[in-house]
Structures are given as structure tokens and as C-alpha cells.
N, C-alpha and C positions, 0 to 999 in steps of 0.2 A: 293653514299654509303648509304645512309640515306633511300632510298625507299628500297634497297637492305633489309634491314637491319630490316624495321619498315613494309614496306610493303610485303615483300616475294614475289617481282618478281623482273627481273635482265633488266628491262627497264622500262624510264620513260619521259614523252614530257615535253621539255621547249619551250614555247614560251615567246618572248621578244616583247614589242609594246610601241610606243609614244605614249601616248591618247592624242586628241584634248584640254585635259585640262592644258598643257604643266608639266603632272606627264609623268612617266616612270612605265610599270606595268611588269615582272615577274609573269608567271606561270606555276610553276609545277603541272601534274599531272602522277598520276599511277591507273591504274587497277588492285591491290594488297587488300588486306584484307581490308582496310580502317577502320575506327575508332569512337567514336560517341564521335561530336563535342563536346557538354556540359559536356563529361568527358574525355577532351586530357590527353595524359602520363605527366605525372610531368616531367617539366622542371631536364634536367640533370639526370633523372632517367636511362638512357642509356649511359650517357656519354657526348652527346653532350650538346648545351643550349639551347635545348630545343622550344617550336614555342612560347610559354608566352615570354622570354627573346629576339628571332625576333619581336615580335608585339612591344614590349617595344624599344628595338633599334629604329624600323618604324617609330614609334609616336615621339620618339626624332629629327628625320629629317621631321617630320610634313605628315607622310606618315600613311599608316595602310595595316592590313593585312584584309585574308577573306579567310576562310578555310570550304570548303564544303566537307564533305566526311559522309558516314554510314557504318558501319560493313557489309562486304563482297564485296562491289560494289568500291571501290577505294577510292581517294584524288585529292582534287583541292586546293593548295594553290597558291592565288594570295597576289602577294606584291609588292603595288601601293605608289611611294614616289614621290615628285616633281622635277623635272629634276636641278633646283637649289642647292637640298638638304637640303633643308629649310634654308639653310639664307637668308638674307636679301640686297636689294641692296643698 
């Protein structure tokens, strides 16, 4: 809904991957309008929470995000947590 929605096209690839560093990484992208990083939409100004309040979540399970994208060429967000989910054993 959210590419539909932010990006203005009605498809988008997820790929899901273990990485060798026993994280879990998620990633969306689209070939829709895309954005420029240094100035993303204000959390919740659409409705949703926003990718500030994702990154935030992330880093609470000791994870992070990583969002590539420029005006007119698309989005890449990846979102890299530890298969643990950050606890402790």
C-alpha cells in the first residue's frame, strides 16, 4: 500500500535474506517517483509511522535501516536486524 501510495506505481520487490552475520535483512524496493533522502516525509504526515519511527523501532532490536533513493529513479529500503532480535542469551 505504502509504494502504491508514496511511490505512484502499483508494484514493488521484496526480497528477504540471512546475511552471514546471523542478521536478517528485508528489502523493499520500487521504481516509482522516489524521494531525496536528506529530506524524507515527516513521520505520520500521511498517516502511517513514518520510516524515522521504523529506524527507531530497528535500533531498539539493535538493527538499522538504509534507505537509498533520488527524485524520479525509485527506493531501496533495507531493514537489517539480528535474527535474535536483540536480546541477550
Amino acid at each position: 500500500m505504502n509504494v502504491a501510495k508514496h511511490a505512484g506505481v502499483d508494484r514493488a520487490t521484496i526480497r528477504l535474506a540471512r546475511l552471514p552475520s546471523d542478521e536478517v535483512q528485508v528489502e523493499v524496493s520500487d521504481a516509482g517517483a522516489g524521494f531525496d533522502p536528506d529530506q524524507p516525509p515527516l513521520p505520520g504526515a500521511s498517516g502511517g509511522i513514518g520510516l524515522v519511527s521504523l529506524s527507531e523501532r530497528l535500533a531498539h532490536l539493535g538493527g538499522r535501516m538504509e534507505v537509498y533513493s533520488s527524485v524520479g529513479t525509485g527506493t531501496v529500503v533495507r531493514l537489517i536486524a539480528p535474527l535474535d532480535g536483540g536480546s541477550s542469551s
